[in-house]
BAFI-602927 format. One record per residue: x, y, z of N, C-alpha, C in turn. Coordinates in steps of 0.05 Angstrom, whole numbers, plus 5000, padded with zeros to 4 digits. Example, Ala and Ser with C-alpha at 12.3 -4.5 7.8 and 13.67 -1.06 7.14 Angstrom:
BEGIN
526448865156524649105156526449345156
525749555142527349795143525850015157
# end
This chain:
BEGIN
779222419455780222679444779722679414
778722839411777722969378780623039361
781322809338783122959319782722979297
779623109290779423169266779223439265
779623629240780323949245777524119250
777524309262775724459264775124699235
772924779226773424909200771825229209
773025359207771825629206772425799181
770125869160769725929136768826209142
770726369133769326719130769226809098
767226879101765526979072765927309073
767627449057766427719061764227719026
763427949027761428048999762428248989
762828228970762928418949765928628953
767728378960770328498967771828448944
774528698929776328668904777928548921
779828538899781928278897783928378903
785528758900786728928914786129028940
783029038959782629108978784129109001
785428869003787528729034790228879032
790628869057793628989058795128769041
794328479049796528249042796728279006
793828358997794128438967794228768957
796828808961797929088959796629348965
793729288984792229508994791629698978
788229828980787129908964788030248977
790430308981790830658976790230809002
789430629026788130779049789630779063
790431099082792331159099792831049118
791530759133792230649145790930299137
793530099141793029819143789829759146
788229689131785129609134784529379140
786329189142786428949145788528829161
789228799183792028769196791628489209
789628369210788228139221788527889191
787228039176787027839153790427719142
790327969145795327999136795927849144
795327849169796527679198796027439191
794227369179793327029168795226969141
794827159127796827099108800027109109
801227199129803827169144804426799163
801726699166801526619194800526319167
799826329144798326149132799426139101
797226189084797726139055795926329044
796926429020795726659002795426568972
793526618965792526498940792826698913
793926728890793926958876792526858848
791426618852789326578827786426488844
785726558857782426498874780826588861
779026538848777326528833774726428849
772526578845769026598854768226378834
766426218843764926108825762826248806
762526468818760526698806761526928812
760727128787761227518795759127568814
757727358822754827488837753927318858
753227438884753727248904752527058914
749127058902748026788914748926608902
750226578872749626348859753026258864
755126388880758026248895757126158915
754026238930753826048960752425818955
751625818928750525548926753225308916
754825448903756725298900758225278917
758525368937760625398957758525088982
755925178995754824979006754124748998
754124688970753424388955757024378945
759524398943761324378927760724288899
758424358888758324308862757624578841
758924558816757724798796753524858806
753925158812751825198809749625238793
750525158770749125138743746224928745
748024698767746024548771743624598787
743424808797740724788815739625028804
737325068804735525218792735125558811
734825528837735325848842738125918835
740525778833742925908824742426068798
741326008773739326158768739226468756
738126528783737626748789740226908805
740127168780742927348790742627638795
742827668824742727398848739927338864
738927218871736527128891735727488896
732827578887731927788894729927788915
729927998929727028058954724428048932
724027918918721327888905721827598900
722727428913723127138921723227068937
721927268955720127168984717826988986
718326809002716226578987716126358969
717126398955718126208932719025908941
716625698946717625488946720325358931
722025498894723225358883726425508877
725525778880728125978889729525918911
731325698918733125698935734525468940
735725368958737425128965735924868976
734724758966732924428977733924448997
732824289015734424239041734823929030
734023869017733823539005737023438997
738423758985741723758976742323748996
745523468997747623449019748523719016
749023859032751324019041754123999057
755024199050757824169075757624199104
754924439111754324329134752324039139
750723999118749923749134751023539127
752023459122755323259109756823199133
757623449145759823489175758123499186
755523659199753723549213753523229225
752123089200752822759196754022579202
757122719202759622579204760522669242
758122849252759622889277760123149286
760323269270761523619275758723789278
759023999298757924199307757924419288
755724599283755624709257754325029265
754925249256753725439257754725629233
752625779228752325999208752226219219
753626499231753726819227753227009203
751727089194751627249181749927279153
750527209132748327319110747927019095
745326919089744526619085744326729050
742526749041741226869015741826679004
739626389007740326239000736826128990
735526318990732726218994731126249023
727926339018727026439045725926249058
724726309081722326159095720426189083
719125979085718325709104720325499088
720425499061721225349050724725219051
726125449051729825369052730225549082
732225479089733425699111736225489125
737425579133740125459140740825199156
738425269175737425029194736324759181
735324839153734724659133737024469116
738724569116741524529101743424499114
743724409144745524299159746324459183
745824729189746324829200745024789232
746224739251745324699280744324999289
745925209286745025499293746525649272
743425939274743426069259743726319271
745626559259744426769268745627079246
743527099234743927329213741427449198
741327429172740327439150740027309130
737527309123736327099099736527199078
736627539065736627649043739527659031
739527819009741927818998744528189008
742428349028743128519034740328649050
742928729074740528939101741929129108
740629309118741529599125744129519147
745529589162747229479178745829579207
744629769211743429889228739629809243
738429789220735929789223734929539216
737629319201737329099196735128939179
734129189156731529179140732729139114
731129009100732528939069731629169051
731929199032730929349002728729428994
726429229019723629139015722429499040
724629549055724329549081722729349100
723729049087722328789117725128809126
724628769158726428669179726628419175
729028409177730928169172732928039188
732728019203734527939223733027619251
735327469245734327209260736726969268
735426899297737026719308734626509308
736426189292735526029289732126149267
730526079281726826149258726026269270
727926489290725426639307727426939301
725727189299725727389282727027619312
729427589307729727809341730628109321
730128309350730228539347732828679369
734128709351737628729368737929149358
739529229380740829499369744029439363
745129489349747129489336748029359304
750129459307752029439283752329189272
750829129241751228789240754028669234
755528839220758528739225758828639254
758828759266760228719298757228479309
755628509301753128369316754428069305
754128029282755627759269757927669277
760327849285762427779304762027619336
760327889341760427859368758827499367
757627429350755427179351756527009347
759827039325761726799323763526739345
764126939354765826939384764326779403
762526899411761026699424760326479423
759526369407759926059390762325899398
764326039388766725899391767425839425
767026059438766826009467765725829474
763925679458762625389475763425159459
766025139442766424929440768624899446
768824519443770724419460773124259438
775824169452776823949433775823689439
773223679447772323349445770623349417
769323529406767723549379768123749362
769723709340769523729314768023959299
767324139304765824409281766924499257
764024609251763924759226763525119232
764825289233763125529235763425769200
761025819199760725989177760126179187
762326389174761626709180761726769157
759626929157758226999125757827269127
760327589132759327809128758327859112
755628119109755528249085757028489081
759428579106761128689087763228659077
764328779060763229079055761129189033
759729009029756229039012754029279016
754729439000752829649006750229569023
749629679034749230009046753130099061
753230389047756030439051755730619084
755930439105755430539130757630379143
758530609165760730579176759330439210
760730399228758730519255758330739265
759130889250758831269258756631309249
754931149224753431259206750131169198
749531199239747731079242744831249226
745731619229743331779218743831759188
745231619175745131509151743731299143
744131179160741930899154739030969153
738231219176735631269175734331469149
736931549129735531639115735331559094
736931389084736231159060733930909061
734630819095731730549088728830689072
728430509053729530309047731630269025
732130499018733530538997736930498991
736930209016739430189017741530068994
741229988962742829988946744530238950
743630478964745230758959746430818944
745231008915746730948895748231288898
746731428920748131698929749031758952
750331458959752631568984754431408978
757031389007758831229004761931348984
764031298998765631418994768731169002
770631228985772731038993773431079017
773131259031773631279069770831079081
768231129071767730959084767930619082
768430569056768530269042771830159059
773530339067775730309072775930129107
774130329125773530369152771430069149
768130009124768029739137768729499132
771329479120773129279110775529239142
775329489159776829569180775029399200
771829439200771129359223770229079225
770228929194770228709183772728539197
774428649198778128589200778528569229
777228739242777128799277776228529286
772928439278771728279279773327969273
774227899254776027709252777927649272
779127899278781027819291780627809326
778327779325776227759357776727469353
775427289328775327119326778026869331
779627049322783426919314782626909343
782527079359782127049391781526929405
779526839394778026719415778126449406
778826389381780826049381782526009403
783926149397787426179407786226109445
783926319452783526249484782725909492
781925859466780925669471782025309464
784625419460785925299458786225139426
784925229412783625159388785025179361
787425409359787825539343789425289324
790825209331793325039316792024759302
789524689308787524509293784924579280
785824889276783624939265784425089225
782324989207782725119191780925339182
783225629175781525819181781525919153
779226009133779526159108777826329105
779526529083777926779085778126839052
775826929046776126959013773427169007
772527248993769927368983768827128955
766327278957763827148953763827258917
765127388903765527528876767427798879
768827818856769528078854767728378863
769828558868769028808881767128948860
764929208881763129328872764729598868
762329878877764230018866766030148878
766330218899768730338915771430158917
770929858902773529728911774829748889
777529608900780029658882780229358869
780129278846780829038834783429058813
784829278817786729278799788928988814
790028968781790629058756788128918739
786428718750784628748733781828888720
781228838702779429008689776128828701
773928958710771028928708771028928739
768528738741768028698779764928608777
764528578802761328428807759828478779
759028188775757228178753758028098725
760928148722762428118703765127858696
765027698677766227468681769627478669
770127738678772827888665774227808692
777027838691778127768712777327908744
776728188738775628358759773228258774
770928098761769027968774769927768783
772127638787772127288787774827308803
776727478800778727388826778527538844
778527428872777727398896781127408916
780727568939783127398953781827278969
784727078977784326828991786626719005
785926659032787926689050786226409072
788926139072788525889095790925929103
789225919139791525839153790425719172
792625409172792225239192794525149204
795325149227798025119234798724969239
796924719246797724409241798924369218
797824469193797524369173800324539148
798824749149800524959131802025089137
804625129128806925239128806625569123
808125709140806626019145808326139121
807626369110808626539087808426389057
806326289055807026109031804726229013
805326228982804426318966803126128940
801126118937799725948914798926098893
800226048861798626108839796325838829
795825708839794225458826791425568828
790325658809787925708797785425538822
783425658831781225448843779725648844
777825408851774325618858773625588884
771325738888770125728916769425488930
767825278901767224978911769024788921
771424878916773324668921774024688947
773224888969774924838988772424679008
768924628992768124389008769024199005
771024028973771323848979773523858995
775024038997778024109026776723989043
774324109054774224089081772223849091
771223749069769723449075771923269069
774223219060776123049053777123069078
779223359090779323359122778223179135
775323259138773523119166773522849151
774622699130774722479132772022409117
770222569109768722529098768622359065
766322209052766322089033764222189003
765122208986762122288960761022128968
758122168967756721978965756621858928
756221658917755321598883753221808883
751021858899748921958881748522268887
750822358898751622648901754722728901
755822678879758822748872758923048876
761923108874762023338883764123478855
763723768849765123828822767923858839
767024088862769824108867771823928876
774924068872777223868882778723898905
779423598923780823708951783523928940
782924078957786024268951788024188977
787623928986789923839006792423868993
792523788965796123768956796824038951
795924238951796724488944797224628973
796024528996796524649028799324539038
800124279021801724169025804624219012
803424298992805924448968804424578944
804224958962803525148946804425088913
806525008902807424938877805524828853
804324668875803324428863800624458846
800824578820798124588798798724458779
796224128780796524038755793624108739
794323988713792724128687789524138705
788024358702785024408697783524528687
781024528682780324638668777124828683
777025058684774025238701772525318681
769825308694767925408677766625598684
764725768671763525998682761125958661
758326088668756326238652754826448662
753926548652752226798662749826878649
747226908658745326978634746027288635
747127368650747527618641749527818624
748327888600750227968581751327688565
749827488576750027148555753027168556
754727168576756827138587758026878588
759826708574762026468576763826498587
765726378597768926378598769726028608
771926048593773725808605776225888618
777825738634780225798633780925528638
783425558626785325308621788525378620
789625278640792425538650792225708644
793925868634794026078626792726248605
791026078592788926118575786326218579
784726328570782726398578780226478556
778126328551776626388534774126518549
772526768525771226898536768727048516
766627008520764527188512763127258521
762127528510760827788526759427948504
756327948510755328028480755227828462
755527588452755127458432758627668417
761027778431762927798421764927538442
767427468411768427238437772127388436
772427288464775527318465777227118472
779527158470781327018472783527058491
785526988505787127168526789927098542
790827098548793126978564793627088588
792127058605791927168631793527198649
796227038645797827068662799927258650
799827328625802227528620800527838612
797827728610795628008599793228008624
793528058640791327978666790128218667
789128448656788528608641786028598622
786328368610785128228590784728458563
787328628558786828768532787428738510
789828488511790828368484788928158479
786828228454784927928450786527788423
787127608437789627348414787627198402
784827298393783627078377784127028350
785227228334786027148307788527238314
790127138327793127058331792526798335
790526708346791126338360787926298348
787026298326784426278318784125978327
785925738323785125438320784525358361
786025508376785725578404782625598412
782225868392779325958400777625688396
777525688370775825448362775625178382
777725168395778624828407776924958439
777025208453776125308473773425348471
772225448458770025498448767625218450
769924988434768324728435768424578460
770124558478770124578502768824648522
767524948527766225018535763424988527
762824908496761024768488759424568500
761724318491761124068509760724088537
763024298550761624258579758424298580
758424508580754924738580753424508582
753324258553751424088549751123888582
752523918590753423748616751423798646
751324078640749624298665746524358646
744924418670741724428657742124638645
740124818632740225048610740225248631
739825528621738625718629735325738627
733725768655730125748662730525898636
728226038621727526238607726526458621
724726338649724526598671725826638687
729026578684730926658707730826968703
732127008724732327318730734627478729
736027668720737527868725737128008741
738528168778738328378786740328578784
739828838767740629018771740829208792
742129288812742329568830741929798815
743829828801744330098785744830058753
744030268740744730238710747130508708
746930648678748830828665747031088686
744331118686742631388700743531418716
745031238742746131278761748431298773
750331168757753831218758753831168728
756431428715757131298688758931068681
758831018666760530858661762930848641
765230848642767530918636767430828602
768230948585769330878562771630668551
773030628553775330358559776130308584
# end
C-alpha cells in the first residue's frame, strides 16, 4: 500500500486576487466559485500568495523547475510568443529536473491537462519534462472553441499527436483530468497538473461558440467580453474542479491527496484585484497576488488562514519534500517546503522575494512588510501590509530603508543571469485599444 500523497496542482490564468467567492467575490449575482470555497472551507487559504511573475510563462517555469526563473533563458521572454515556434532555445530543456520528472523518478504517475507554454515542438513539450501524459496546449492561449492560437495554428494535443476534438476546452481539460484520475489506484503515487487557460482571453462562454468564429484568429479580443462573461468562465472553470473533488472522493483518494489551486499572475482586464492597485504585467501588488487555496485532509486542518508571504516555486519544493523527495547538489531548488506553514498557518519566519521584469525595467523586493519597488527607472518604497494599495511611497520618510533595499535587490540580481538583449516583450493591447486610467 502506497503512503505517499497524491498531488493534484490546478493552475488557473490570468485570474485576480478578488475573483473567488472565498476572496470576497468579484460583484457577480451568483457564487462563481462554490467548488473552489468549498476547498477553502475544507483546507487552507492563503492571503499573501504571490506569482513568481505578472506574466504567465515565466511562473510555469518557476513553478516546474522550483527555481527563480531568472535563471533560464526562455523565462526571458514576457511571455513565450507564437513567433517562437520552433525555437530550439525558447523554452524548458528537457535536460532541467522538474517536479514532474523528479516524482516521475521517485515513482509517481504524472499527467498534464491543459495549457503547457513552456516551449514548442520538436524541441521542449511536457512529455520532455516529466510528464507521462499529455493533453492540452503548447501555446500561451487558444480559442476555447476552434482550439487555434493567435497564429490561427491548431493547437490542440494528446501526448505528440495533434487531435481534432469538438468542444469546450475548459470542460475538454476537465473532462481529461477526471478521466485520469479514474485510472489511478492507492498502490501508486501521482502527480496531476491541471493547467486551465481560464479565464484567459478569448472572453467565450460555452454559449459563445458563433463568437469564436468571428474573432479567429483574432482571439486577444480586444472588442468583446464583458464581466458576465469573465464571471460564467471562472463558473465553468469551478464546475470542472469540482468534477475533479469528485472523482477523488469516488475513488477513494480524497483524504491523501494534496489539492491546490492558485493562478499563474494577477488578473487581466475584466478581473477584480481590489484592494490592490495594477494586474498582469505589472510588479505592483495587483500583478503578483494570486489566490491560493490547499487542501489536504490528512494533512491540513479545515478553515485555516495563512498570511506568510510565498511564491509559486515553493509549493515544488512542498510537494517534492512530501514525496520524500531529495535536492539534488547540482540542481538546488530556490523554493521553500511550505510543510511548517500547512502545519501552523501562523508560522512566517523572516524572508526575503524577488522579482524583475524587462518590462518597464521593473524591480521589487519584499521583505515583511516592506516592499521595495521600481517602475520606469522611478523607485518606491511601501508598507504593504498597512498600504496594500501601494499609494503612500515612504521613500524619503525611510530614505536609509530605501537605500539598504535597493542594495539588496542589487546583490541579489548579481546572483541570476542578466537580461538576453534580444529578450522579448509581448504586448496584447496598448492605450489605442483600452484607455488607461489616470491614477
Amino acid at each position: 500500500m502506497n503512503t505517499r500523497p497524491n498531488f493534484i496542482f490546478i493552475l488557473a490564468d490570468d485570474l485576480g486576487s478578488a475573483d473567488l467567492g472565498c476572496y470576497g467575490g468579484a460583484g457577480a449575482p451568483y457564487d462563481v466559485s462554490p467548488n473552489i470555497d468549498r476547498m477553502a472551507r475544507e483546507g487552507l487559504r492563503f492571503t499573501h500568495a504571490l506569482a513568481n511573475s505578472p506574466v504567465c510563462s515565466p511562473t510555469r517555469f518557476a513553478l516546474l523547475t522550483g527555481c527563480y526563473q531568472y535563471r533560464f533563458r526562455g523565462a526571458a521572454e514576457e511571455p513565450l510568443g507564437r513567433s517562437e515556434r520552433g525555437s530550439s532555445v525558447l523554452g524548458l530543456p528537457p535536460s532541467i529536473p522538474t517536479l514532474a520528472s523528479r516524482l516521475r523518478d521517485a515513482g509517481y504517475r504524472t499527467a498534464l491537462t491543459g495549457k503547457w507554454h513552456l516551449g514548442y515542438a520538436p524541441a521542449f513539450g511536457p512529455r520532455k519534462s516529466g510528464y507521462g501524459y499529455f493533453y492540452g496546449a503548447t501555446s500561451g492561449a487558444i480559442d476555447y472553441f476552434t482550439h487555434k492560437d493567435s497564429r490561427g495554428t491548431h493547437d490542440l494535443w494528446e501526448n505528440e499527436t495533434e487531435v481534432h476534438e469538438d468542444g469546450y476546452f475548459t470542460d475538454l481539460v476537465s473532462d481529461r483530468a477526471v478521466n485520469w484520475i479514474s485510472e489511478q489506484s492507492s498502490e501508486q503515487p501521482f502527480l496531476l497538473s491541471v493547467h486551465y487557460t481560464a479565464p484567459h482571453w478569448p472572453w467565450e462562454t460555452r454559449d459563445d461558440r458563433a463568437e469564436a468564429e468571428r474573432i479567429t484568429p483574432r482571439i486577444s479580443h480586444n472588442d468583446g467580453g464583458s464581466l458576465d462573461k469573465y464571471w460564467r468562465m471562472i463558473h465553468h472553470m469551478d464546475e470542472g474542479i469540482g468534477r475533479i473533488l469528485a472523482a477523488l472522493e469516488a475513488k477513494g483518494l480524497a483524504e491523501s491527496t494534496l489539492v491546490v489551486f492558485t493562478s499563474d499572475n494577477g488578473g487581466e482586464r475584466f478581473s477584480k484585484n481590489w484592494p490592490f492597485v495594477g494586474g498582469k504585467m505589472d510588479l505592483l501588488e495587483g500583478g503578483l497576488r494570486v489566490p491560493l487555496v490547499a487542501r489536504w485532509p490528512a494533512r491540513i486542518k479545515a478553515s485555516g488562514v495563512s498570511a506568510t508571504p510565498n511564491l509559486t516555486m515553493d509549493w515544488t519544493a512542498t510537494m517534492l519534500h512530501a514525496a520524500g523527495s531529495v535536492d539534488p547538489p547540482d540542481a538546488p531548488l530556490d523554493g521553500v517546503d511550505l510543510a511548517p506553514v500547512l502545519d501552523d498557518p501562523a508560522f512566517n519566519p523572516p524572508r526575503k522575494l524577488y522579482w524583475r521584469m524587462n518590462h518597464r525595467k521593473q524591480r521589487a523586493l519584499r521583505d515583511g512588510r516592506w516592499k521595495y519597488l521600481m517602475v520606469d527607472a522611478y523607485e518606491y518604497l511601501f508598507d504593504v501590509e498597512t498600504d496594500s494599495r501601494e499609494k503612500a511611497n515612504m521613500a524619503k520618510r525611510e530614505p536609509e530603508r530605501l537605500l539598504a533595499m535597493r542594495a539588496d535587490w542589487e546583490a541579489w540580481a548579481l546572483t541570476m543571469p542578466g537580461i538576453p538583449e534580444d529578450a522579448k516583450v509581448h504586448l496584447v493591447y496598448g492605450e489605442a485599444d483600452i484607455p488607461r486610467p489616470t491614477g
